[in-house]
N, C-alpha and C positions, 0 to 999 in steps of 0.2 A: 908848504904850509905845515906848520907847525900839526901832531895828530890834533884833532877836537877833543878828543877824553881825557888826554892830560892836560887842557887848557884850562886858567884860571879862570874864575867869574869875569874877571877886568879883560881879561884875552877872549874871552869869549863874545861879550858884547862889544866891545871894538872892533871883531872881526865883522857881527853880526850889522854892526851900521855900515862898514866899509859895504858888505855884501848888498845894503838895502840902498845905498845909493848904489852901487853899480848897477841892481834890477831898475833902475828908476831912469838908466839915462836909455835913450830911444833907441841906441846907435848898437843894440847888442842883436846877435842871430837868434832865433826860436831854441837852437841848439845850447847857445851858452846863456841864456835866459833859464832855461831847465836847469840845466846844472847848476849856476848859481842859486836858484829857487830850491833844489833838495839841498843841498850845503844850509841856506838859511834852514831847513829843519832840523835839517840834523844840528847847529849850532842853537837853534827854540830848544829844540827836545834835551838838550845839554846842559843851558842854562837852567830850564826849573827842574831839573833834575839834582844841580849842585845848592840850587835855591830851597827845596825840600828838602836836602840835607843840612842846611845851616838853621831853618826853621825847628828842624829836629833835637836842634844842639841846644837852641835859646833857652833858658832856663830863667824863670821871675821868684824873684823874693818876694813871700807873701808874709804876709804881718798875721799871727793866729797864736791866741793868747800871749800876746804881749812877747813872741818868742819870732824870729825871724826862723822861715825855714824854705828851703830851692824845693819848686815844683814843675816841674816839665809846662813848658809855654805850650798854651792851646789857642788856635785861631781862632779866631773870634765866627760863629756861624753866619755867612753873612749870604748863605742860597747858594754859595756856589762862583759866585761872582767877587774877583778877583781884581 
């Protein structure tokens, strides 16, 4: 398996579905249920890790006296919930 931390966005949740249907089929041990469950973390904790970084990068053209200028994209506050 490829590392997790050099994996791309698209590498990353393709592994993370492969990995949620494997926890999903019945036929796995308590053993390899765990391991597959901390893998799925560690590929969660990775993806909005790289996701926070492209959120970071977004940048919006804002319209201010008739002049276009880039201001750092801000989420929108919305409680927390995602």
């Amino acid at each position: 398996m490829k590392d997790i931390e050099s994996m791309t966005l698209e590498e990353t949740m393709e592994k993370l579905e492969d990995t949620v249907a494997k926890l999903e089929s019945a036929a796995l041990s308590l053993e390899k249920s765990m391991e597959l469950f901390e893998i799925g973390v560690k590929l969660t904790t990775h993806a909005q890790a790289l996701l926070d970084g492209y959120t970071k990068r977004i940048t919006v053209l804002k319209k201010e006296n008739d002049a276009l200028t880039e201001a750092e994209w801000e989420a929108p506050d919305d409680g927390g919930l995602a």
